[in-house]
DRENPA-232837 format. One line per 4 residues: number of its first residue (from 0); their letters; for each residue z, x negated, y negated of N, C-alpha, C, CB. Coordinates in nm, 2 decimals, padded with zeros to 4 digits. Glycine has a CB too. Example, Ala and Ser with C-alpha at 12.3 -4.5 7.8 and 13.67 -1.06 7.14 Angstrom:
<atoms>
0	as	00.78 -01.32 00.57 00.78 -01.23 00.45 00.78 -01.32 00.33 00.90 -01.13 00.45 ~ 00.71 -01.28 00.22 00.71 -01.37 00.11 00.79 -01.29 00.00 00.57 -01.41 00.06 $
</atoms>
This chain:
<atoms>
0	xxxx	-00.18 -12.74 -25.83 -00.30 -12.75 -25.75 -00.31 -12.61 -25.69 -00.29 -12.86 -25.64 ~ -00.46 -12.59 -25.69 -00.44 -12.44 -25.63 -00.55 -12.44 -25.50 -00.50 -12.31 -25.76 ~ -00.48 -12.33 -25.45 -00.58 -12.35 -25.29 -00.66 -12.24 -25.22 -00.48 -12.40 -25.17 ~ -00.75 -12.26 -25.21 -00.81 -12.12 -25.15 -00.74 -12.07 -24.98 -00.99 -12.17 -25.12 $
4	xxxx	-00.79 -11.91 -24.97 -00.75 -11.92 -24.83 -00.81 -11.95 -24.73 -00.70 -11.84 -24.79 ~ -00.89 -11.99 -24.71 -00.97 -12.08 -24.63 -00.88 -12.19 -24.58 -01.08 -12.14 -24.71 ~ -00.85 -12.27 -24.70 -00.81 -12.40 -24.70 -00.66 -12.35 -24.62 -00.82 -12.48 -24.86 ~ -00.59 -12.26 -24.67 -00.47 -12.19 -24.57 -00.46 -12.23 -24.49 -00.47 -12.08 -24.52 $
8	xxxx	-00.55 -12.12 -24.43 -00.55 -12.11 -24.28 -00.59 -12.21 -24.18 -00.62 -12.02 -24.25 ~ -00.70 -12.33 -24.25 -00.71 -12.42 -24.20 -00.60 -12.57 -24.17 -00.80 -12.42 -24.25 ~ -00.53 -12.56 -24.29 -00.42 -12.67 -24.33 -00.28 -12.63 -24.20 -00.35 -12.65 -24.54 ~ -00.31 -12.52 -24.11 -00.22 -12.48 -24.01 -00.26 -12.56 -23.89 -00.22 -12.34 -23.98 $
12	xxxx	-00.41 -12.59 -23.87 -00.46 -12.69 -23.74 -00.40 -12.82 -23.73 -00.61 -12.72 -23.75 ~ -00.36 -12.82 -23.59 -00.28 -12.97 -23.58 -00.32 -13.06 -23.67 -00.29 -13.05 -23.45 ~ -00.46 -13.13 -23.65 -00.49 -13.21 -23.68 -00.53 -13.23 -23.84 -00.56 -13.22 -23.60 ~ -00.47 -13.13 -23.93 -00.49 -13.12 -24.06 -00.38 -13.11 -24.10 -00.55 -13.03 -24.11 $
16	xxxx	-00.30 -13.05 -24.02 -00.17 -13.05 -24.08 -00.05 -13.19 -24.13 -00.12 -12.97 -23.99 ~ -00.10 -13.27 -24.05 -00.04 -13.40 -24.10 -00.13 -13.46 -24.24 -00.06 -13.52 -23.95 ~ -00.23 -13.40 -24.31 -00.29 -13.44 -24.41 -00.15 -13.42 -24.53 -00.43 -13.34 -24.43 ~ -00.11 -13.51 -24.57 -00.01 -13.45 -24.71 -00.09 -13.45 -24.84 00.14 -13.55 -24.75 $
20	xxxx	00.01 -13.34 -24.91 -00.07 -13.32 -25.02 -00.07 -13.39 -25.09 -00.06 -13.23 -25.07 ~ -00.03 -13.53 -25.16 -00.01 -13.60 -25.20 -00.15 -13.69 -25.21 00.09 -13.63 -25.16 ~ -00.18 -13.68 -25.10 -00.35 -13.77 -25.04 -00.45 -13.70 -25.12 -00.40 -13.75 -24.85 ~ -00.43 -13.55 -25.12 -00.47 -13.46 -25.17 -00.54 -13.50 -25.32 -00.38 -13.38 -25.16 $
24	xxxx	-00.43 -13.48 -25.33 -00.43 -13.50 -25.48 -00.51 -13.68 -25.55 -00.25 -13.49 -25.51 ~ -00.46 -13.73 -25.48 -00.48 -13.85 -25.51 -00.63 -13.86 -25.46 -00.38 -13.95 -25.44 ~ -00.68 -13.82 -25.37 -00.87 -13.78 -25.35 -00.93 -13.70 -25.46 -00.90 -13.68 -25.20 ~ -00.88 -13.58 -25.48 -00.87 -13.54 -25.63 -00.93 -13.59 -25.79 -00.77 -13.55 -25.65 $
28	xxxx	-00.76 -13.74 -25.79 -00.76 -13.75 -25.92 -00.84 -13.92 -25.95 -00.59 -13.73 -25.96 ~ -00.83 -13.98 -25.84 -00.89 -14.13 -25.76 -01.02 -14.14 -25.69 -00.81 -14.18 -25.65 ~ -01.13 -14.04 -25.70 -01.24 -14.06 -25.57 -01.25 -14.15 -25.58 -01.36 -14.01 -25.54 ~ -01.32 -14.24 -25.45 -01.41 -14.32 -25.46 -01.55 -14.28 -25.43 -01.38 -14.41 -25.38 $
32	xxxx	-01.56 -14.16 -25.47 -01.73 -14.08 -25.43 -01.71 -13.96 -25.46 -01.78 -14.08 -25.27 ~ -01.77 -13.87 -25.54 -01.78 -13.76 -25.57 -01.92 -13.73 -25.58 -01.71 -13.75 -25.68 ~ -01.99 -13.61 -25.53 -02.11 -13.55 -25.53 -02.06 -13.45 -25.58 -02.19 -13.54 -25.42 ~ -02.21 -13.31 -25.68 -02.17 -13.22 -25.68 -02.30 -13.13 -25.58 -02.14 -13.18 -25.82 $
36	xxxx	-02.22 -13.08 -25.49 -02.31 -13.02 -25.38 -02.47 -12.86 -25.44 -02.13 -12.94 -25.26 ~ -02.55 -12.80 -25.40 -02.61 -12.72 -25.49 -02.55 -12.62 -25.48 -02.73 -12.69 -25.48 ~ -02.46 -12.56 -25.41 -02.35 -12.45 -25.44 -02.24 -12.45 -25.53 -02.30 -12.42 -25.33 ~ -02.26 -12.59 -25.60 -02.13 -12.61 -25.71 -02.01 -12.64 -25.65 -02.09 -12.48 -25.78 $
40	xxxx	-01.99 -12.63 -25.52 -01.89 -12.76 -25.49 -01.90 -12.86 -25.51 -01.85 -12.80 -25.40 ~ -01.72 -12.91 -25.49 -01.74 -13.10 -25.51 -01.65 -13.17 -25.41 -01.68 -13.16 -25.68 ~ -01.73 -13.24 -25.31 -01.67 -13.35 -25.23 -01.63 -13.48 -25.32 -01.77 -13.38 -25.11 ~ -01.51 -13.48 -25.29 -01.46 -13.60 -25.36 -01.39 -13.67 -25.21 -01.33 -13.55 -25.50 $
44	xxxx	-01.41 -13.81 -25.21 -01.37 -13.90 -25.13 -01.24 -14.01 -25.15 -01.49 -13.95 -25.12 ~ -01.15 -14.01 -25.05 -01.05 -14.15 -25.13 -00.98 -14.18 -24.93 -00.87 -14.07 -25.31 ~ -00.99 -14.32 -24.97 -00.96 -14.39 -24.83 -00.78 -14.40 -24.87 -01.07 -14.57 -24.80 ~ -00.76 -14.34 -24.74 -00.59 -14.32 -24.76 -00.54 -14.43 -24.65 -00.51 -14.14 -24.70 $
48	xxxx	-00.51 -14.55 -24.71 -00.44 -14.66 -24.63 -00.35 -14.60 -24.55 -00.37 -14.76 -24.69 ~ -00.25 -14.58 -24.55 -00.10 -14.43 -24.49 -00.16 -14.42 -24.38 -00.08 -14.24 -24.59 ~ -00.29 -14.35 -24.36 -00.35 -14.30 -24.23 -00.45 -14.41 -24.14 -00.42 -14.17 -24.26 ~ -00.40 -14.51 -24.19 -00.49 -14.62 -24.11 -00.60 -14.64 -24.15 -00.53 -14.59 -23.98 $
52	xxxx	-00.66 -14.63 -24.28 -00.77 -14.68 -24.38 -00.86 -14.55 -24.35 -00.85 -14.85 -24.34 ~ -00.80 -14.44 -24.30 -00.92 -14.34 -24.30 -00.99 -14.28 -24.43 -00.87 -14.21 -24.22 ~ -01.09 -14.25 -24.42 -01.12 -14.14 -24.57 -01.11 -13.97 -24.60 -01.28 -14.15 -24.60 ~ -01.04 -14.01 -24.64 -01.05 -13.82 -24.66 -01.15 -13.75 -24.78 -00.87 -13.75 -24.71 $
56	xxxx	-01.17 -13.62 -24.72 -01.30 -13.56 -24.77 -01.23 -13.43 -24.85 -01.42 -13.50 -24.62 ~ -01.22 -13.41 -24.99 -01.16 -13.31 -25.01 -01.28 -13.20 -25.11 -01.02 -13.36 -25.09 ~ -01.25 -13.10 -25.07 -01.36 -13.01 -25.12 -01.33 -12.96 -25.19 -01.41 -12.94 -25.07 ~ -01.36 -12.94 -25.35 -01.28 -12.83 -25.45 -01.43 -12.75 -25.46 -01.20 -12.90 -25.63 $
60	xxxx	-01.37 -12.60 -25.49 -01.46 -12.48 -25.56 -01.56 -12.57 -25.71 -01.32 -12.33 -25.64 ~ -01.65 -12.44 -25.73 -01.71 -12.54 -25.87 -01.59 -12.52 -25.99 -01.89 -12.47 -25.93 ~ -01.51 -12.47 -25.95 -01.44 -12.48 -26.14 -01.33 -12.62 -26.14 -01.31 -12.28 -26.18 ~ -01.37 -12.70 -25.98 -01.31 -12.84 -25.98 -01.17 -12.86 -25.97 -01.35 -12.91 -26.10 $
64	xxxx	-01.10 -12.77 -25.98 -00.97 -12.74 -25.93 -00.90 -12.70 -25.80 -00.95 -12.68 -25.98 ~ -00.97 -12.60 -25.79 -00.93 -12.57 -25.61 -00.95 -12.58 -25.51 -00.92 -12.49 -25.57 ~ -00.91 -12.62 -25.44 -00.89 -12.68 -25.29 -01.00 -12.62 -25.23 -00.75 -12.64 -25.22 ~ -01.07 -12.59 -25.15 -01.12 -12.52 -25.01 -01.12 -12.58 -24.91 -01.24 -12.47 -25.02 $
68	xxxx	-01.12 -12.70 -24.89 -01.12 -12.79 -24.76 -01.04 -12.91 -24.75 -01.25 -12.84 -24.73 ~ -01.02 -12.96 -24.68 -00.96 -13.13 -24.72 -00.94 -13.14 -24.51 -00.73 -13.15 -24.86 ~ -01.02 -13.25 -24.48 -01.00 -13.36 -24.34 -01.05 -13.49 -24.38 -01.09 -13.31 -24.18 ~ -01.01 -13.53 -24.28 -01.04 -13.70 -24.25 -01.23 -13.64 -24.22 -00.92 -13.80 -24.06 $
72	xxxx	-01.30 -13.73 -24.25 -01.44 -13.71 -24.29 -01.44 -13.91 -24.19 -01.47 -13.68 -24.53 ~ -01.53 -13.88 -24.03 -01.53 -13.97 -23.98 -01.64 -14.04 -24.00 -01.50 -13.96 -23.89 ~ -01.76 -14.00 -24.03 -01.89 -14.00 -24.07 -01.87 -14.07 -24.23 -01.96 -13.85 -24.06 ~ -01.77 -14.11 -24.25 -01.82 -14.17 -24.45 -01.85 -14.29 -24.46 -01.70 -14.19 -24.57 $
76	xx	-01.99 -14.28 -24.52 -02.06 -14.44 -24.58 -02.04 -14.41 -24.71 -02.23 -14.48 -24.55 ~ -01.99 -14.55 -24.76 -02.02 -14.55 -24.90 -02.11 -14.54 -24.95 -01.99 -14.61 -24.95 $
</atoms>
C-alpha cells in the first residue's frame, strides 16, 4: 500500500492514529460505497465493526492505489 504525505502527516493526529491499517485496507479492498470524485479521486467506504460500527472514509489518488486520507466519516448515508 502506498501513501501520500499528506496522509503522513495526518495519520500522526490523535484521533487518526488509532485508525489501523488493516481497516485500511479492508475499506480499500471491501467498500460498501465507492464514488469517483471530478478530480479523480476515490472515496471508498467500509463500516469497521472493531470501532463500534463506525464508517471509515478512505481516499485514494486517481491511479486507485494510494492513500491520501483515511477518518471515520460521521456524516455517512448509504
Amino acid at each position: 500500500m502506498k501513501f501520500t504525505q499528506y496522509f503522513e502527516v495526518m495519520r500522526l493526529r490523535p484521533d487518526r492514529a488509532l485508525i489501523e491499517i488493516e481497516w485500511i485496507r479492508r475499506a480499500i479492498e471491501h467498500p460498501i460505497k465507492e464514488i469517483v470524485q471530478q478530480d479523480g479521486r476515490i472515496p471508498r467506504w467500509a463500516k469497521i465493526e472493531e470501532a463500534n460500527g463506525k464508517y471509515l472514509r478512505v481516499v485514494l489518488l486517481s491511479d486507485g492505489e494510494t492513500v491520501h486520507n483515511a477518518f471515520f466519516d460521521r456524516s455517512f448515508m448509504l
